[in-house]
C-alpha positions as CSV (number, residue, x, y, z in Angstrom):
1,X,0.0,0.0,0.0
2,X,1.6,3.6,-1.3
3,X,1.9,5.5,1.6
4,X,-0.2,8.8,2.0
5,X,1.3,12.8,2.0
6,X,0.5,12.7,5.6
7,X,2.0,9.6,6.3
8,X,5.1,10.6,4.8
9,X,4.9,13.4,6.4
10,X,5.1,12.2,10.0
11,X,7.3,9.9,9.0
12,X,10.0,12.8,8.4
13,X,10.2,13.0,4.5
14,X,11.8,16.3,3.0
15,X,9.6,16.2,-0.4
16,X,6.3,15.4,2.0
17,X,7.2,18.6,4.2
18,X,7.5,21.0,1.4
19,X,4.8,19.4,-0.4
20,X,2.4,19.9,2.6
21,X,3.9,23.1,3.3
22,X,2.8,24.4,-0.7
23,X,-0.5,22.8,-0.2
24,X,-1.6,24.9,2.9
25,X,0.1,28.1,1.7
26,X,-2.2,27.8,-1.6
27,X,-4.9,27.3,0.2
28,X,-5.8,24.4,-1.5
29,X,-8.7,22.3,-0.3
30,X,-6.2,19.1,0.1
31,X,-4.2,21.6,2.3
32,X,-7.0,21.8,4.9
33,X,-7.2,18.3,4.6
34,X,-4.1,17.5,5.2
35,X,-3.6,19.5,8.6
36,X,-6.7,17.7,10.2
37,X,-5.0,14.1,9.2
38,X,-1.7,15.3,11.0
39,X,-3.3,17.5,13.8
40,X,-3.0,14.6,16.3
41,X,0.7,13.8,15.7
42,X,1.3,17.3,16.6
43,X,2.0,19.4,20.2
44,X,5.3,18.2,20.8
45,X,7.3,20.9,19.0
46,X,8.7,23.8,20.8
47,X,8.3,26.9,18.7
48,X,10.4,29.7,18.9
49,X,10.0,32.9,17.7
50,X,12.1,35.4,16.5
51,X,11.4,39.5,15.7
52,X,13.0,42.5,15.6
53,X,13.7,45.2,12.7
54,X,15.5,45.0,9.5
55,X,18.9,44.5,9.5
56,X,19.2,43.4,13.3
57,X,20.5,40.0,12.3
58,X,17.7,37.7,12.5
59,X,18.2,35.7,10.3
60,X,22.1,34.6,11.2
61,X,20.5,34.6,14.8
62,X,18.5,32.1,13.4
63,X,21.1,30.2,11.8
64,X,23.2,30.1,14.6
65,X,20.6,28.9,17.5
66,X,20.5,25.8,14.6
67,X,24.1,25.2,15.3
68,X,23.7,24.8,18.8
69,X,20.6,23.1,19.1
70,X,22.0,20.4,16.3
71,X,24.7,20.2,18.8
72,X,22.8,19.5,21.4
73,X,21.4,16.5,19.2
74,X,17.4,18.3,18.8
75,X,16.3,18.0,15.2
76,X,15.2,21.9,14.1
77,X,12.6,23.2,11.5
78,X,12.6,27.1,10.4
79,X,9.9,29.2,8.8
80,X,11.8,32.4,7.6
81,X,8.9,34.8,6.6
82,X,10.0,37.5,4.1
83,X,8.6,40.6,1.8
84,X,5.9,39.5,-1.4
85,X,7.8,39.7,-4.2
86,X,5.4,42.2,-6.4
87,X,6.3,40.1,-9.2
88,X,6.1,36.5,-8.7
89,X,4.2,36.9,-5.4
90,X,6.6,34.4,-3.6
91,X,9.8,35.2,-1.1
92,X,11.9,38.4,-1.9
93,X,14.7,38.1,-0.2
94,X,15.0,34.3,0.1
95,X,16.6,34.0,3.6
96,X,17.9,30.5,3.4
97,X,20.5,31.9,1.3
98,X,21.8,33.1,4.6
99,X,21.6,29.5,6.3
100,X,23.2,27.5,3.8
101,X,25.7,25.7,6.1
102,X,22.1,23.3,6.8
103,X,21.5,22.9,3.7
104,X,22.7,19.2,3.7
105,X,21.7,18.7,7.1
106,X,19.0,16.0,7.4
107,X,18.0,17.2,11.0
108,X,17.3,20.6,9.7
109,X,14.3,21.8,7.1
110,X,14.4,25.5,6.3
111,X,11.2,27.0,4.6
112,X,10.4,30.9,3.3
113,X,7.3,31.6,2.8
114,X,6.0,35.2,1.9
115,X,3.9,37.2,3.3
116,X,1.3,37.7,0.4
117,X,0.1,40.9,2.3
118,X,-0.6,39.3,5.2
119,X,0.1,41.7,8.8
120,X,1.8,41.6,11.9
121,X,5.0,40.1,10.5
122,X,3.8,36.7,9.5
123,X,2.5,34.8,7.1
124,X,-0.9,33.3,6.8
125,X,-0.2,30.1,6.7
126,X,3.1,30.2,9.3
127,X,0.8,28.6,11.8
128,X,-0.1,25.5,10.0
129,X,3.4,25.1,8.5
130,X,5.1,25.1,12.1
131,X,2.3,22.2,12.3
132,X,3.4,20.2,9.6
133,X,7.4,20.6,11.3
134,X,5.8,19.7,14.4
135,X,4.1,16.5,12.5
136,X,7.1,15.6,10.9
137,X,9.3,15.0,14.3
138,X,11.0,18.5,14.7
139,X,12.4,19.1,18.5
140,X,12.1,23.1,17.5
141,X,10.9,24.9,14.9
142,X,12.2,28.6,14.7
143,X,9.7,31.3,13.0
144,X,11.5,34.6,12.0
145,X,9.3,37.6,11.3
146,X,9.5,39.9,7.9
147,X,11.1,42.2,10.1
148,X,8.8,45.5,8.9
149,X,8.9,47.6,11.9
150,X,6.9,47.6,15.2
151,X,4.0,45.9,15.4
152,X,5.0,42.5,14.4
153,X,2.6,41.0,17.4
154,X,1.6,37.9,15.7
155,X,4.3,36.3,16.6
156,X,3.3,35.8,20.3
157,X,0.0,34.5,19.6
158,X,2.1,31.7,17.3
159,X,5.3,30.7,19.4
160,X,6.1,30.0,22.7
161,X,8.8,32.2,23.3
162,X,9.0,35.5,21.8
163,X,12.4,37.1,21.1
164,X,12.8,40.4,20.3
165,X,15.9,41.1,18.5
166,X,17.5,44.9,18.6
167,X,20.7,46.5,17.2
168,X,22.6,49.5,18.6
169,X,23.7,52.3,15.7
170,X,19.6,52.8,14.6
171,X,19.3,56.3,16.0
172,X,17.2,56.6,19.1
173,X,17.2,53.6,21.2
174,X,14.1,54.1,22.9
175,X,12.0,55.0,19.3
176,X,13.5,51.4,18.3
177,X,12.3,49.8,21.1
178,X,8.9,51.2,21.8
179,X,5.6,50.0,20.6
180,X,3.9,46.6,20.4
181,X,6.7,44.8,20.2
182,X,8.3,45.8,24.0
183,X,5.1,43.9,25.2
184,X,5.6,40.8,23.4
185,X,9.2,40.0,24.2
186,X,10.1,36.6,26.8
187,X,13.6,37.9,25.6
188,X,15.5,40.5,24.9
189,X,18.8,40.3,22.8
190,X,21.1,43.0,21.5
191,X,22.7,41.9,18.9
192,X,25.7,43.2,17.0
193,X,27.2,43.6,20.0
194,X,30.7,44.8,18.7
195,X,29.0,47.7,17.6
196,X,29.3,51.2,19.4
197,X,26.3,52.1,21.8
198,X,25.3,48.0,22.2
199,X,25.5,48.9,26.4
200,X,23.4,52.0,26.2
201,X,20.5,49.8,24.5
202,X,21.0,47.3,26.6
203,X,21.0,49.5,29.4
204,X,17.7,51.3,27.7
205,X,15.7,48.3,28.0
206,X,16.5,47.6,31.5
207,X,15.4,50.8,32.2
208,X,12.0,50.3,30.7
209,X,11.6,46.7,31.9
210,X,12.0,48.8,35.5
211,X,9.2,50.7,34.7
212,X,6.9,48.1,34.7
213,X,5.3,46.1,37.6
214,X,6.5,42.8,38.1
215,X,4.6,40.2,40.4
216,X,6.0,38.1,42.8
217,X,7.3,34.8,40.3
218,X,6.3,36.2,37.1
219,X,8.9,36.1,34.6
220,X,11.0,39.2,33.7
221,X,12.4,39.7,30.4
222,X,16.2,39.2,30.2
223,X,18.3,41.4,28.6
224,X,21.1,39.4,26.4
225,X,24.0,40.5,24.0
226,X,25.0,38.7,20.9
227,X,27.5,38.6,18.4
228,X,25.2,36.1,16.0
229,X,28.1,36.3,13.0
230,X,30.6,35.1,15.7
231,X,28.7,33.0,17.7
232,X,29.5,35.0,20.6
233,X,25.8,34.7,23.4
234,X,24.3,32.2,21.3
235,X,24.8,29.5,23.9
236,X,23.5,32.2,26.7
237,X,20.6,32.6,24.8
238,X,19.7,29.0,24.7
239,X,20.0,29.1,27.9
240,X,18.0,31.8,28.1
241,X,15.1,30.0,26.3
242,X,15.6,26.7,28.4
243,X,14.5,28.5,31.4
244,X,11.9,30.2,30.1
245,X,10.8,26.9,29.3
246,X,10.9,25.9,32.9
247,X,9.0,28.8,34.0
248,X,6.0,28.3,32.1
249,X,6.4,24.2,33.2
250,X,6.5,24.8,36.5
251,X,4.3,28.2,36.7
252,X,1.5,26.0,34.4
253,X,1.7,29.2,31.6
254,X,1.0,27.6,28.4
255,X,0.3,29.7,25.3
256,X,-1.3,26.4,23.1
257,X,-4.8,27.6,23.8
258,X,-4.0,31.1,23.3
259,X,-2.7,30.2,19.7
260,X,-5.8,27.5,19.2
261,X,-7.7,31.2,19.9
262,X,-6.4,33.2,17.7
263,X,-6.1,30.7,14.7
264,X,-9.2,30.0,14.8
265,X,-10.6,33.5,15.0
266,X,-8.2,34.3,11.9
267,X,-9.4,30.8,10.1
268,X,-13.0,32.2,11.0
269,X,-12.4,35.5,9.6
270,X,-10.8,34.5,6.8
271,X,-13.5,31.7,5.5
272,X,-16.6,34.2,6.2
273,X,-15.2,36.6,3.4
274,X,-14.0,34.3,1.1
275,X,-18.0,32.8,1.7
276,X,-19.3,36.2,1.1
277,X,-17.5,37.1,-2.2
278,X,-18.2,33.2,-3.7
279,X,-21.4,32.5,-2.4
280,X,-23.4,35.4,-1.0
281,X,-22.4,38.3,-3.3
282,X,-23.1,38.5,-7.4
283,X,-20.0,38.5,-9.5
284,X,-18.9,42.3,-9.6
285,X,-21.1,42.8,-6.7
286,X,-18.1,43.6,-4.4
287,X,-16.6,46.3,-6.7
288,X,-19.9,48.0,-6.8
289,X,-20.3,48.0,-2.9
290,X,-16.7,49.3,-2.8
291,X,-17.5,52.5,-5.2
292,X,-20.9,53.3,-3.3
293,X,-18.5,53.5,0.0
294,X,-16.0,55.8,-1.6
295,X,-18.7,57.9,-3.4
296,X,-20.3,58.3,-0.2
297,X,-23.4,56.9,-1.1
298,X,-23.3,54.2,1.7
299,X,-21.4,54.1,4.5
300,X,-18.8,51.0,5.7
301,X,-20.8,49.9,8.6
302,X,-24.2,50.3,6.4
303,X,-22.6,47.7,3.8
304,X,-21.2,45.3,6.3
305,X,-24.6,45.0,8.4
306,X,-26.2,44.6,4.8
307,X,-23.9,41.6,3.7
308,X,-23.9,40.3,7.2
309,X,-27.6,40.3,7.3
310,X,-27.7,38.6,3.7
311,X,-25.5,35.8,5.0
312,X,-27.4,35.4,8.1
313,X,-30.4,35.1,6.2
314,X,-28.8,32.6,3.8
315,X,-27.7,30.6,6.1
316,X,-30.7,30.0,8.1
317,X,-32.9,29.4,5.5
318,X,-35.1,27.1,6.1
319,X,-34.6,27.0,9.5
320,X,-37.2,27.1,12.3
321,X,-37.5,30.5,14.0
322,X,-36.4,31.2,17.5
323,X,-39.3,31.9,19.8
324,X,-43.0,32.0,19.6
325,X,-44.0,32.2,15.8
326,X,-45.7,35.7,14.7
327,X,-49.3,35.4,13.5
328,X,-50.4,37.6,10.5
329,X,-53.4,39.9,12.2
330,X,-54.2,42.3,9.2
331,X,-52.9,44.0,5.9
332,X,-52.8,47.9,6.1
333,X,-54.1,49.5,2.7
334,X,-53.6,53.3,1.9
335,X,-56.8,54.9,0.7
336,X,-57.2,57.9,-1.2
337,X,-61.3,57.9,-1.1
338,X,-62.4,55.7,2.4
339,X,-66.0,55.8,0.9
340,X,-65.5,53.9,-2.1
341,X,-63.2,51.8,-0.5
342,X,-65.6,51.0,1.8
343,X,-67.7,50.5,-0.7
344,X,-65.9,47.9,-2.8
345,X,-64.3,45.9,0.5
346,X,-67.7,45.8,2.7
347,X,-70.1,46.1,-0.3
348,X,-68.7,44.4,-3.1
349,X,-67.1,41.3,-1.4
350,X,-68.9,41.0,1.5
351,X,-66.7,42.1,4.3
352,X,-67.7,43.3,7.9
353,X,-66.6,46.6,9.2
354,X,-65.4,45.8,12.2
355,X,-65.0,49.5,13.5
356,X,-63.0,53.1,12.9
357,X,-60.6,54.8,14.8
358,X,-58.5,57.4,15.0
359,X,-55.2,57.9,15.7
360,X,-53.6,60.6,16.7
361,X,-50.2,59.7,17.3
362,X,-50.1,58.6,13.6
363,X,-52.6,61.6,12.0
364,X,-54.9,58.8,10.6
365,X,-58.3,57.4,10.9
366,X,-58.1,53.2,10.9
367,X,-60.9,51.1,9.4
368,X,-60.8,47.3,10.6
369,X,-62.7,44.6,7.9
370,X,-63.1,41.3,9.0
371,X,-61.6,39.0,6.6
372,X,-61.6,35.2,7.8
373,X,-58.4,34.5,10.3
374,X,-56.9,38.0,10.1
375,X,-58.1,41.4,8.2
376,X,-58.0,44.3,6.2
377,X,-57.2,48.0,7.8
378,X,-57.9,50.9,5.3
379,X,-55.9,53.8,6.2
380,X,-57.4,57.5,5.7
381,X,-54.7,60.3,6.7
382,X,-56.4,62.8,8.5
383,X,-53.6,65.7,8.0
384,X,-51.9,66.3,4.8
385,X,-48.7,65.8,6.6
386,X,-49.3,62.5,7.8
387,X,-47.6,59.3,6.5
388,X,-50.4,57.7,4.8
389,X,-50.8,61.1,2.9
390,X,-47.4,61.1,2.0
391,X,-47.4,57.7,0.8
392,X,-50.7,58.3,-1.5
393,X,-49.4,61.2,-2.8
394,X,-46.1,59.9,-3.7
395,X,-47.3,55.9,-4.8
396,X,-50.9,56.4,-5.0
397,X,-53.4,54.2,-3.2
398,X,-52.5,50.7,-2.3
399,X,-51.0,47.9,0.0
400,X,-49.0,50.2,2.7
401,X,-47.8,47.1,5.2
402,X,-48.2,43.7,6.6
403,X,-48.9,43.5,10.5
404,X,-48.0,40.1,12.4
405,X,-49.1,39.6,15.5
406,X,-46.5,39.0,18.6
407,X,-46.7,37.8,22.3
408,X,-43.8,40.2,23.5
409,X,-42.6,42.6,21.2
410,X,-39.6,43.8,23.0
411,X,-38.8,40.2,23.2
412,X,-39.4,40.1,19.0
413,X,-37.2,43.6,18.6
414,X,-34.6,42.2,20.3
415,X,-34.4,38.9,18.6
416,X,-34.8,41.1,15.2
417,X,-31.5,43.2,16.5
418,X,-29.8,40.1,17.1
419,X,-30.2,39.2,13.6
420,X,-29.3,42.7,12.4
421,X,-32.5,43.6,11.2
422,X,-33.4,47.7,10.2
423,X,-35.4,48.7,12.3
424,X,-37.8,51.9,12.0
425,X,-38.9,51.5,15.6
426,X,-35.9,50.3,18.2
427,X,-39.1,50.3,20.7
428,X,-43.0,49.8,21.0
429,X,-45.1,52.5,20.8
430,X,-48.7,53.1,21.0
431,X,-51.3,51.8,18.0
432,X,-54.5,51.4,16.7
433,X,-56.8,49.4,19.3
434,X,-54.5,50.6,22.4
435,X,-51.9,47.9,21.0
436,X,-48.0,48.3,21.2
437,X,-46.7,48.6,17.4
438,X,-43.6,49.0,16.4
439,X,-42.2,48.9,12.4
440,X,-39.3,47.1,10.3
441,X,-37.9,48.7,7.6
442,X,-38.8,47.6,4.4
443,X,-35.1,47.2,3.4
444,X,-34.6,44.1,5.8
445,X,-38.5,42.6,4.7
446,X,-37.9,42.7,0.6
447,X,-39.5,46.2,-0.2
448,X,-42.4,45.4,1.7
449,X,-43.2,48.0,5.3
450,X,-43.8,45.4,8.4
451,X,-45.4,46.3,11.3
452,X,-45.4,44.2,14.6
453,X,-48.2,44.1,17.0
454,X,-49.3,43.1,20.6
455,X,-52.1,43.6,21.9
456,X,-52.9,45.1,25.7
457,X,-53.3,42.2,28.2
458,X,-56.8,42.4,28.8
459,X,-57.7,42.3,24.8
């Protein structure tokens, strides 16, 4: 029997690895597939990550914590995350160039991947390919940011220790070290050490670490200097990450939920957009909503409620509704001439008039017709500035809305809300018949004016 891609996989193949690696970065289907076949021979990795600006030696950081840990005997996998090339769309600067001396290694597997616009310093799929490293056997995997600036805090929702790598000659120390990124470091490492003004930025972030409030056992950010070209703190720093490693065994911190979190969040995210542009929205239909929002004809928060609301409604169709069902109690028709309404309703087909009312509230006189389970109610505006009188004069006479019938209206505007319905009326208010009405906009009913209804307890 021909072994499977995931079998191979686990099984420590190079081909299988970067195989598995292309398929999740594509986003192929089989990618997906693959990661829930290897998920349970994963969680055994220890990631580390590595951040910090351009040019602060990340990448021969990176090359020489291999050395030691291959050393040390621990197999390694690396993830070096660079610039989209605007050309081919793959890595720019190709950072295994820098790490050739693995190259022939069979302990070590070293993959770029770009960024393909993707924030915070990592790629998309960096998650799931540190999983497929982990699958295949890997002791460590390393994960090294772009390096784009200061907010590269992905990284700490991915790996379980977060290094933050610095170099001295940048200009102001503090400007290079402020930001997002001071929160996210488990370590601290000046690098380029050799270099004028390494002590002052070493001494800079020991002045801000003693800014800060530390609790009795909690872990404080080390301060290390490297020479990563010569080697020189490399073995400090592994040091360094060992007893972090302690710390969080013996202090019970682990950070595999916190990444389960935010992967799935992003996985979330990601798949309810790519749903709504193949499966909710018309081809082009996108495009269109994007030039209403920067013609100022709709507004962002207008078009996502919109799309949300058409999603909703897509996917729960069919479905029961929550609650107590609404009952349909009457159809409101706008009448120019009540008399020859009347006339054709009652007279013609036999309908009785149940009663007229006025009310005020609303500037209009109601007529109620019986007509089997629910009924008719002709509307007669009784000012010319009413709505009715507005709505003849604009559409002429005809069907004005549909009224349902509901035990608890707040109840019914609130589960309405929930579903992000338009509403005209966020609450009750008084109606024909001393009832609590309250209207949806005919946006969110297909064109058509609802109006919801309860009537008082005693009715």
């Amino acid at each position: 029997m021909t072994p499977t891609l995931s079998d191979r996989i686990v099984a420590g193949d190079p081909r299988a690895i970067a195989r598995g690696i292309s398929l999740i970065e594509d986003e192929a289907p089989e990618g997906a597939a693959l990661v829930r076949r290897i998920f349970a021979s994963t969680g055994r990795a220890y990631l580390i990550g590595v951040t910090g600006p351009p040019g602060a030696g990340k990448s021969t950081l990176v090359d020489r914590l291999t050395a030691e840990l291959r050393t040390d005997g621990r197999t390694v996998g690396i993830v070096a995350v660079d610039p989209t090339s605007p050309y081919s769309g793959g890595a720019i600067l190709g950072d295994r160039v820098r790490m050739q001396s693995h190259a022939a290694d069979p302990g070590v597997f070293i993959r770029s991947m770009a960024t393909r616009g993707h924030l915070g310093g990592l790629a998309r799929a960096t998650s799931e390919a540190a999983l497929v490293l982990d699958a295949a056997g890997k002791d460590v995997v390393l994960i090294e940011t772009v390096g784009v600036g200061q907010d590269e805090v992905d990284i700490v929702r991915t790996a379980d220790v977060s290094i933050v790598t610095v170099v001295p000659g940048t200009g102001d120390d503090v400007q290079a070290i402020k930001a997002g990124i001071m929160e996210i470091a488990d370590i601290f490492v000046v690098n380029k050490a050799d270099r004028e003004g390494a002590d002052r930025m070493a001494a800079a972030i020991e002045a801000m670490l003693a800014l800060q409030h530390w609790e009795p056992g909690e872990w404080k950010p080390p301060v290390l200097q490297t020479e990563a070209t010569a080697g020189k703190g490399i073995r400090a720093l592994l040091e360094a990450i060992e007893a972090f490693r302690r710390h969080q065994a013996s202090s019970g911190e682990v950070r595999q939920r916190d990444r389960a979190e935010f992967r799935l969040r992003e996985l979330l995210a990601h798949r309810f957009v790519q749903h709504v542009e193949q499966r909710v929205l018309e081809p082009g239909e996108l495009g269109h909503v994007l030039d209403e929002i920067a013609e100022r004809v709709v507004d962002p928060y207008t078009a996502a409620d919109e799309i949300l609301r058409r999603t909703l409604g897509a996917a729960n169709a069919g479905r029961q509704p929550e609650g107590p069902r609404a009952r349909l109690d009457h159809v409101g028709i706008a009448v120019a001439d009540p008399a020859q309404a009347l006339a054709f309703y009652r007279d013609a087909l036999g309908l009785d008039v149940h009663a007229s009312e006025d009310v005020g509230s609303q500037r209009v006189r109601a007529h109620f017709l019986s007509a089997g389970s629910a009924a008719l109610e002709l509307l007669e505006a009784t000012a010319e500035d009413s709505a009715i009188a507005k709505f003849v004069a604009r559409r002429g006479p005809g069907l004005h809305h549909i009224t349902f019938e509901v035990d608890d209206i707040v109840a019914a505007l609130a589960r309405l809300k929930a579903r992000q319905v338009k509403l005209i009326d966020e609450s009750p208010r008084p109606g024909a018949e001393a009832c609590l009405v309250a209207f949806v906009h005919p946006s969110s009913a297909h064109g058509v004016l609802v109006e919801l209804k309860q009537r008082p307890a005693s009715a």
